[in-house]
KEKE-3310 file (N, C-alpha, C; in steps of 0.2 Angstrom, whole numbers, plus 5000, padded with zeros to 4 digits):
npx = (5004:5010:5020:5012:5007:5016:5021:5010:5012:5023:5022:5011:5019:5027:5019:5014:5025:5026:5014:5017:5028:5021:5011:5013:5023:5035:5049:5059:5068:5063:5069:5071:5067:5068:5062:5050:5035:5024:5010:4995:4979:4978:4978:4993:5007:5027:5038:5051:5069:5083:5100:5104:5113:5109:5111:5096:5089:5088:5084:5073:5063:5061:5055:5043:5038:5036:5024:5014:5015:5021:5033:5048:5058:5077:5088:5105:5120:5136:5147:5141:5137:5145:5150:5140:5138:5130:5116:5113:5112:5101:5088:5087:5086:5074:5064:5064:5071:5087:5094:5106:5113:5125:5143:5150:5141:5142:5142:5137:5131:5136:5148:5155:5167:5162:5170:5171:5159:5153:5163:5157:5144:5145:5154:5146:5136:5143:5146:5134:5129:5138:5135:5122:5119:5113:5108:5106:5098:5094:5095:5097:5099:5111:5103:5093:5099:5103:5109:5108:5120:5123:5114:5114:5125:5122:5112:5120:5126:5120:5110:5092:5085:5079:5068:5056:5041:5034:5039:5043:5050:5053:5055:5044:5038:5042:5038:5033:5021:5016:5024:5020:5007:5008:5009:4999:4991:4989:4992:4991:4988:5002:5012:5029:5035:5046:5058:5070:5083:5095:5111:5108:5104:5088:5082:5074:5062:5059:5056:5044:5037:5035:5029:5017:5012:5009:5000:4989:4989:4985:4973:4967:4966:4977:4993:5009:5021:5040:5049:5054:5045:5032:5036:5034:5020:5003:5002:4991:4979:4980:4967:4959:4963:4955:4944:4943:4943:4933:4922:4923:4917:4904:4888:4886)
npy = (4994:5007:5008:5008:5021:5029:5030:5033:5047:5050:5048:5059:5071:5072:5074:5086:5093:5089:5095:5111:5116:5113:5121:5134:5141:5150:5155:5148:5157:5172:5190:5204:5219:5215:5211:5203:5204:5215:5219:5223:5229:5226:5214:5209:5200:5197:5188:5180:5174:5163:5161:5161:5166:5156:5148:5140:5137:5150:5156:5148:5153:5167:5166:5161:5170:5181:5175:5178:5191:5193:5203:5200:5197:5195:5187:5186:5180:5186:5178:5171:5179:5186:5175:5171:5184:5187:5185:5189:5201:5201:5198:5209:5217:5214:5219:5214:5215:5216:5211:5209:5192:5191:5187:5172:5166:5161:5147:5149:5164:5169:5164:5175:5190:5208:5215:5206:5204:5216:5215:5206:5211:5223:5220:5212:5221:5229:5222:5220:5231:5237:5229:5232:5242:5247:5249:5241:5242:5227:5216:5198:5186:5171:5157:5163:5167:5174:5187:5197:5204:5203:5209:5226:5226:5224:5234:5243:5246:5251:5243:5235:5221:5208:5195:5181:5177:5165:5150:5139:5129:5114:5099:5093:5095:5087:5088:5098:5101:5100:5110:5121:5122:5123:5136:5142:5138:5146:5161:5176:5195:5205:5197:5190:5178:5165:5156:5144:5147:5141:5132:5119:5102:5100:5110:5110:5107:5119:5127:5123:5124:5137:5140:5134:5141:5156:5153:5148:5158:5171:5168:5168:5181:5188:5200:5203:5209:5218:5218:5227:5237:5232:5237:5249:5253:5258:5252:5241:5245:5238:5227:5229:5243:5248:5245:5252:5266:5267:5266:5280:5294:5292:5290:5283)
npz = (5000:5004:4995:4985:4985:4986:4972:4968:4970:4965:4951:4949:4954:4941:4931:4933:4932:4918:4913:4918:4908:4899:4898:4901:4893:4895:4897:4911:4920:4928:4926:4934:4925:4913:4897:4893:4886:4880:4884:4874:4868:4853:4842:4841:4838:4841:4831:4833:4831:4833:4834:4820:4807:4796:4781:4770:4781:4788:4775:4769:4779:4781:4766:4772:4780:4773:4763:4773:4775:4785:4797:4806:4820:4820:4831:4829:4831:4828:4826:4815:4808:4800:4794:4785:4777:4765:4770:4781:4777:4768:4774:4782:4770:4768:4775:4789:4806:4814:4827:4843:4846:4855:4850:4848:4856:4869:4880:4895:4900:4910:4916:4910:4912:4915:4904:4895:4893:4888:4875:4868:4866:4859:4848:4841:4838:4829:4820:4813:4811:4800:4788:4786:4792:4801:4818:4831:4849:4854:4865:4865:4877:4876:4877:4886:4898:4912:4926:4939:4939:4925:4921:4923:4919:4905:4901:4905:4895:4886:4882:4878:4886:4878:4882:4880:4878:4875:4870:4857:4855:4863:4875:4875:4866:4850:4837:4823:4822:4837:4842:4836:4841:4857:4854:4848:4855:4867:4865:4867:4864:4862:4865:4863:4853:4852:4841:4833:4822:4819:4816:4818:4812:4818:4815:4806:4810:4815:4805:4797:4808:4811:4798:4803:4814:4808:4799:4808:4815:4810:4804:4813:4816:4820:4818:4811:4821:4821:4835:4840:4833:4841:4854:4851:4853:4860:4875:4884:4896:4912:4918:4928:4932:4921:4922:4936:4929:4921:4931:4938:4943:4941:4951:4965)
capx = (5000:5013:5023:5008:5006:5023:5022:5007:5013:5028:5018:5008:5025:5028:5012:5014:5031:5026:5011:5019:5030:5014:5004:5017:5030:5038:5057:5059:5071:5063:5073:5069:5070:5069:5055:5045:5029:5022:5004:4994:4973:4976:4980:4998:5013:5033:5041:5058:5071:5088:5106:5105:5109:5110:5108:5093:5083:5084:5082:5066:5060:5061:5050:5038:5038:5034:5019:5007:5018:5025:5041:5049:5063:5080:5094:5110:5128:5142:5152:5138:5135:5153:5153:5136:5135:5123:5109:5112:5109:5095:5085:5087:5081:5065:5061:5065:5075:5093:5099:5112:5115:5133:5147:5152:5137:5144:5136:5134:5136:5136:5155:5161:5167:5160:5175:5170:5152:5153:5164:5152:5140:5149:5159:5141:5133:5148:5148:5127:5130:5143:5133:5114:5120:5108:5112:5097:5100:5091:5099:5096:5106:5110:5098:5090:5103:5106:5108:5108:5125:5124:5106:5116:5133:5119:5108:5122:5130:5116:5105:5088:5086:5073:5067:5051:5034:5034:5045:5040:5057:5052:5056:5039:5035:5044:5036:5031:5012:5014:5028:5014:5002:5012:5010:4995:4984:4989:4995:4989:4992:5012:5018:5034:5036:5053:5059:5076:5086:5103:5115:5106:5097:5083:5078:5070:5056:5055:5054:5038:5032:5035:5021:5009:5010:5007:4993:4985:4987:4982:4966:4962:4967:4984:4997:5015:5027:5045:5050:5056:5038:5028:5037:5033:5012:5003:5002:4987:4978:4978:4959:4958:4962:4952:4938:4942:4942:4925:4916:4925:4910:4896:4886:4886)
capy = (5000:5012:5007:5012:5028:5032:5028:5038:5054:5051:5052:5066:5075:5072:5075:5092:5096:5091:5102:5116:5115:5115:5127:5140:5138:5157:5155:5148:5162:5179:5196:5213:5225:5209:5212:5197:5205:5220:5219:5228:5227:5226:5207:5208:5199:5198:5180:5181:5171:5165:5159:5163:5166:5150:5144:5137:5138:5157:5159:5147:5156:5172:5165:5160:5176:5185:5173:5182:5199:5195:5205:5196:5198:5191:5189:5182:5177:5188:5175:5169:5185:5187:5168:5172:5192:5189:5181:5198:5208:5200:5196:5215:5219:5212:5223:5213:5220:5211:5212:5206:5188:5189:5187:5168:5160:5158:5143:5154:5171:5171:5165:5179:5194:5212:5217:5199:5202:5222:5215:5201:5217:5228:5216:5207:5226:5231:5218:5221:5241:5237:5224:5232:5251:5248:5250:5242:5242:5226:5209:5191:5180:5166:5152:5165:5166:5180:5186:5202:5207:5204:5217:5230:5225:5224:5239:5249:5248:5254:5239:5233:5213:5206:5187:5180:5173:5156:5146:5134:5121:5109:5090:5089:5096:5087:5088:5104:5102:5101:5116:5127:5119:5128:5144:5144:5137:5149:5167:5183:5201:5208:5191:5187:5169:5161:5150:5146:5147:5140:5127:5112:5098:5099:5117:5111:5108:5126:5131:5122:5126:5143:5140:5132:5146:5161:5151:5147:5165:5173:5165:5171:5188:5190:5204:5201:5216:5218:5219:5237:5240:5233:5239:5258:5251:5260:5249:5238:5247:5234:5228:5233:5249:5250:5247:5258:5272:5265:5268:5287:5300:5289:5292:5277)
capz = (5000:5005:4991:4980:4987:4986:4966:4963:4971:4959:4943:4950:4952:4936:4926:4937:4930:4912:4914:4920:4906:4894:4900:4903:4890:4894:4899:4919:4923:4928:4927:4934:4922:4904:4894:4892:4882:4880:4881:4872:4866:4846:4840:4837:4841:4836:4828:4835:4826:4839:4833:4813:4801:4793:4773:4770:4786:4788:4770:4771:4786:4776:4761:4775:4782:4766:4761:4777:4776:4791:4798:4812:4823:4822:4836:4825:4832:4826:4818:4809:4805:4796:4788:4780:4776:4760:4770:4785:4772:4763:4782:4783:4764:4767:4781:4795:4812:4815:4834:4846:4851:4855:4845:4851:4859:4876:4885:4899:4899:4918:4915:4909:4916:4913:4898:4890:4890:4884:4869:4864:4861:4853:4842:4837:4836:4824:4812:4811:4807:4795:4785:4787:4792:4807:4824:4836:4853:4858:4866:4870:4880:4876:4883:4891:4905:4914:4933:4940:4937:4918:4919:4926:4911:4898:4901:4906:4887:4883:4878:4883:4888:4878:4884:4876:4882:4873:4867:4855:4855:4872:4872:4877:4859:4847:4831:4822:4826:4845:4843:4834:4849:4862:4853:4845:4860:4873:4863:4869:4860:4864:4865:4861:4851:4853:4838:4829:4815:4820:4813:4820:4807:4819:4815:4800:4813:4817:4800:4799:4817:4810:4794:4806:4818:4804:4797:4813:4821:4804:4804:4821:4816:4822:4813:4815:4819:4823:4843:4838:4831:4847:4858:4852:4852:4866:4882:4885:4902:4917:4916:4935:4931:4916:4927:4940:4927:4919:4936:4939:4939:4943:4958:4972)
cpx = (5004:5018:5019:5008:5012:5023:5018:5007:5019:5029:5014:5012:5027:5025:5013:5019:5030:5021:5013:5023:5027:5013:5008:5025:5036:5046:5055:5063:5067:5066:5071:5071:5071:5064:5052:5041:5027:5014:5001:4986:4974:4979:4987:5004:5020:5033:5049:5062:5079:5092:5107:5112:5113:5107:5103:5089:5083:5081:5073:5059:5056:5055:5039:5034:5033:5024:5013:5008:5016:5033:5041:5057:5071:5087:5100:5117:5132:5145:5147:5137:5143:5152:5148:5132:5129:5116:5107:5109:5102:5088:5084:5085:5075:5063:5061:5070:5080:5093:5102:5110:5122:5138:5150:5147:5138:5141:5134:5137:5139:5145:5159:5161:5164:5163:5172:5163:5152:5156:5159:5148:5142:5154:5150:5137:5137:5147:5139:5126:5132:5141:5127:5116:5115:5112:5104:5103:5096:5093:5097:5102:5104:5106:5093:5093:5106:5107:5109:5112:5125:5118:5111:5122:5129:5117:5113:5127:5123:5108:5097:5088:5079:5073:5064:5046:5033:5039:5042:5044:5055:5054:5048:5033:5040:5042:5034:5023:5010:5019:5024:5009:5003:5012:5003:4988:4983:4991:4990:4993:4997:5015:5024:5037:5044:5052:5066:5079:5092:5106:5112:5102:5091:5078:5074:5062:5053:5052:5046:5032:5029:5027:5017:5006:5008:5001:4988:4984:4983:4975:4961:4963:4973:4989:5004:5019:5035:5046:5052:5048:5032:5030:5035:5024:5011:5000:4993:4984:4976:4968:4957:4958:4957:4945:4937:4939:4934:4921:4918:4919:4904:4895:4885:4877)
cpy = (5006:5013:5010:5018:5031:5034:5032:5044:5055:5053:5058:5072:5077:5075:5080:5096:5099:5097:5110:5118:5118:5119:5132:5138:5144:5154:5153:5153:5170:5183:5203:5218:5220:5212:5207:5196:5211:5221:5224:5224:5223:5216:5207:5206:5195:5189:5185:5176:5170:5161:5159:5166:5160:5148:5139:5137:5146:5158:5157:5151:5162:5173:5163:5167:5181:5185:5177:5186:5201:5198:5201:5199:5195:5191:5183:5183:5182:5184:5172:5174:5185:5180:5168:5179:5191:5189:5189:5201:5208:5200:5206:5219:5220:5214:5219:5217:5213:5215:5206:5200:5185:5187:5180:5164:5158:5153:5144:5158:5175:5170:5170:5186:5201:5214:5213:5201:5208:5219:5210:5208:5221:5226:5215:5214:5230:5230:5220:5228:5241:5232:5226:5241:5253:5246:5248:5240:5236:5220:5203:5186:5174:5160:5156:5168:5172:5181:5194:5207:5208:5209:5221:5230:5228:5231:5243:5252:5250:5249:5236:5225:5212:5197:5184:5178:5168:5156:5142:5128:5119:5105:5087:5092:5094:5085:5095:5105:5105:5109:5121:5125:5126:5134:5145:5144:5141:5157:5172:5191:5205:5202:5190:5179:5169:5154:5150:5144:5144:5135:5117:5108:5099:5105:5118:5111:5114:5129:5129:5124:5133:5144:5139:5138:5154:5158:5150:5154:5172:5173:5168:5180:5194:5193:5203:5205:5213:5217:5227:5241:5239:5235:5248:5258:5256:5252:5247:5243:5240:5234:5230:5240:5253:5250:5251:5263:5275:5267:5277:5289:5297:5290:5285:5277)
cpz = (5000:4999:4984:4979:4986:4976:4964:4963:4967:4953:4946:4949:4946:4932:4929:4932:4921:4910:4913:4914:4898:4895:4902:4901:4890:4900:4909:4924:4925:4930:4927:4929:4912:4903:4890:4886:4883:4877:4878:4867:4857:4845:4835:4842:4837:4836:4830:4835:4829:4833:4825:4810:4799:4784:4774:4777:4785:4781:4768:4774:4783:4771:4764:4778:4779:4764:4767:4779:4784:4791:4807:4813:4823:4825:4833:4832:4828:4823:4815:4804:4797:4791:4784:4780:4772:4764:4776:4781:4769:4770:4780:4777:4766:4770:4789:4800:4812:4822:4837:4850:4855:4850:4844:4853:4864:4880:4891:4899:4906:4921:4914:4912:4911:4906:4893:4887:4885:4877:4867:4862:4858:4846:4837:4832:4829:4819:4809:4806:4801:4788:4783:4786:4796:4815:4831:4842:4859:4861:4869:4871:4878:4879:4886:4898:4906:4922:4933:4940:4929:4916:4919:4920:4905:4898:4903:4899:4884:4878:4882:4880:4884:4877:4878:4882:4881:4868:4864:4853:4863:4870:4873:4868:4853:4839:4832:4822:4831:4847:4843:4840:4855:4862:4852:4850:4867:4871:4865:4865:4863:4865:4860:4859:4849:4846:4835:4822:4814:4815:4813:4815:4812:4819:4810:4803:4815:4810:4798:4803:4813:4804:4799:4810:4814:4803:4801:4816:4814:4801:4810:4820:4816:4817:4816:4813:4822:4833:4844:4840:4837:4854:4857:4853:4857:4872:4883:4894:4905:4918:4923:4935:4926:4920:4932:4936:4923:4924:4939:4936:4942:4949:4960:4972)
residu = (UNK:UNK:UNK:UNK:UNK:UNK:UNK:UNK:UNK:UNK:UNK:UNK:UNK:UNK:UNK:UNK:UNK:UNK:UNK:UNK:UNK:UNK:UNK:UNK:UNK:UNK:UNK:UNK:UNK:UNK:UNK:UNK:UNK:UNK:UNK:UNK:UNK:UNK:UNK:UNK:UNK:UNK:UNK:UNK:UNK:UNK:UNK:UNK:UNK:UNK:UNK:UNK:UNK:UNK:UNK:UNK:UNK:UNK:UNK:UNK:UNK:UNK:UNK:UNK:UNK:UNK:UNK:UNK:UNK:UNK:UNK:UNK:UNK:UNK:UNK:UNK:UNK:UNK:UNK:UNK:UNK:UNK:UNK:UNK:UNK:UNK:UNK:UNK:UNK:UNK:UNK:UNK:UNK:UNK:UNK:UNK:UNK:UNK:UNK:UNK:UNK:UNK:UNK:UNK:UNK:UNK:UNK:UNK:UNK:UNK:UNK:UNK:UNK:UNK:UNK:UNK:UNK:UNK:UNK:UNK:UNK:UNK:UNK:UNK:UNK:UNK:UNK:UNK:UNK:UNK:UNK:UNK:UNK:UNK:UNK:UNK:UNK:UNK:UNK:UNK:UNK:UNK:UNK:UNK:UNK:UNK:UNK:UNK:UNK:UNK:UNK:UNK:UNK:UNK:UNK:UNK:UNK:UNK:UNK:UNK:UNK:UNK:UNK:UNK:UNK:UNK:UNK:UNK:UNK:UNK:UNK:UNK:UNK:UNK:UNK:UNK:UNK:UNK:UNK:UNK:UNK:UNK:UNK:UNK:UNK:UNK:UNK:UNK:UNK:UNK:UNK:UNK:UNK:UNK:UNK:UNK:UNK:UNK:UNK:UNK:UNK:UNK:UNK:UNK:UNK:UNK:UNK:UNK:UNK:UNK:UNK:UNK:UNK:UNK:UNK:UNK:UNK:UNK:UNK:UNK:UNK:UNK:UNK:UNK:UNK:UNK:UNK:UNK:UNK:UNK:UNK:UNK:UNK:UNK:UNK:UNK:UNK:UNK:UNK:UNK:UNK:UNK:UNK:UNK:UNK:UNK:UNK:UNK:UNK:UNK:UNK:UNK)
# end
């Protein structure tokens, strides 16, 4: 009996964790001062695009893009940027936004010291200017991974931290169905959707994800801007406040 009991509090644990995992697929890290999402009433949210540029996925991505005049976001590598200038360039033709994902890729950036991490940005921001003739100031860390010290490094070279709201790469999605699932069964307007573009064969599943989720949000109504472009939106009013402001004036 005890032995049962022990087993089915085990799987509950579980099914818990999986859940959680599902049903709130936004980075496990949170940082005072990142910017998650930006809500806001109108039905609009960014496609942001990590570890690029790569032949043949970004250029995909791009063609996918185009089909339901979407602009989306993308946070490139530095030396990828260098080994593949045409596709920088063309990403940025087409009316997308290029910003900073470090120069390097560092598997944690919490290894490195203040000098280290300043030159990853300014190296990565360089080559971007030099190749685009644009200069954004927006950055994602690698994995996500930051700590309080590296707010304070990033934000004081002048950049602001931007995370996401959903992620649609989990292992608990691993087909491009259940990726678009994650996105499309839970999005809200100012969200920030997470997919990539990187070196990896298995990115071929995002490129897909990425059709399912235009098609599916395109249908519901959903318009797709930069990170640039919804962050200038105006600001959704907290629905508490919006009711307080609702009952202002009226007599008791």
């Amino acid at each position: 009996m005890i032995k049962n009991r022990s087993f089915q509090v085990q799987m509950l644990a579980i099914l818990f964790i999986i859940a959680v995992f599902w049903f709130y697929p936004r980075t496990v890290w949170s940082y005072p001062g990142a910017i998650y999402d930006h809500p806001i009433e109108d039905k609009v949210v960014a496609m942001t695009f990590d570890d690029g540029p790569m032949p043949v996925y970004t250029t995909q991505i791009l063609d996918i893009l185009d089909q339901y005049q979407a602009k989306a976001t993308f946070f490139m590598i530095g030396e990828r940027m260098k080994e593949y200038p045409g596709i920088v360039k063309e990403v940025s033709e087409r009316g997308h936004v290029i910003c900073n994902h470090t120069l390097t890729h560092p598997e944690n950036l919490r290894t490195l010291d203040d000098h280290q991490v300043e030159w990853e940005l300014k190296a990565t921001s360089d080559i971007s200017e030099n190749l685009t003739g644009q200069r954004n100031y927006l950055f994602r860390p690698p994995r996500g991974i930051m700590d309080d010290r590296l707010m304070r490094t990033v934000r004081g070279a002048g950049y602001e931290v931007i995370i996401w709201s959903i992620c649609a790469d989990n292992s608990a999605a691993p087909t491009p169905e259940l990726m678009a699932r994650r996105v499309t069964e839970q999005i809200q307007p100012g969200q920030i959707i997470l997919l990539h573009d990187g070196r990896f064969p298995g990115r071929k599943l995002d490129v897909e994800a990425t059709r399912l989720i235009l098609a599916d949000l395109s249908q519901k109504g959903y318009r797709f801007v930069t990170v640039p472009e919804l962050l200038k939106m105006k600001a959704a009013v907290p629905k508490a406040m919006a009711s307080n402001k609702s009952g202002a004036g009226k007599k008791s």
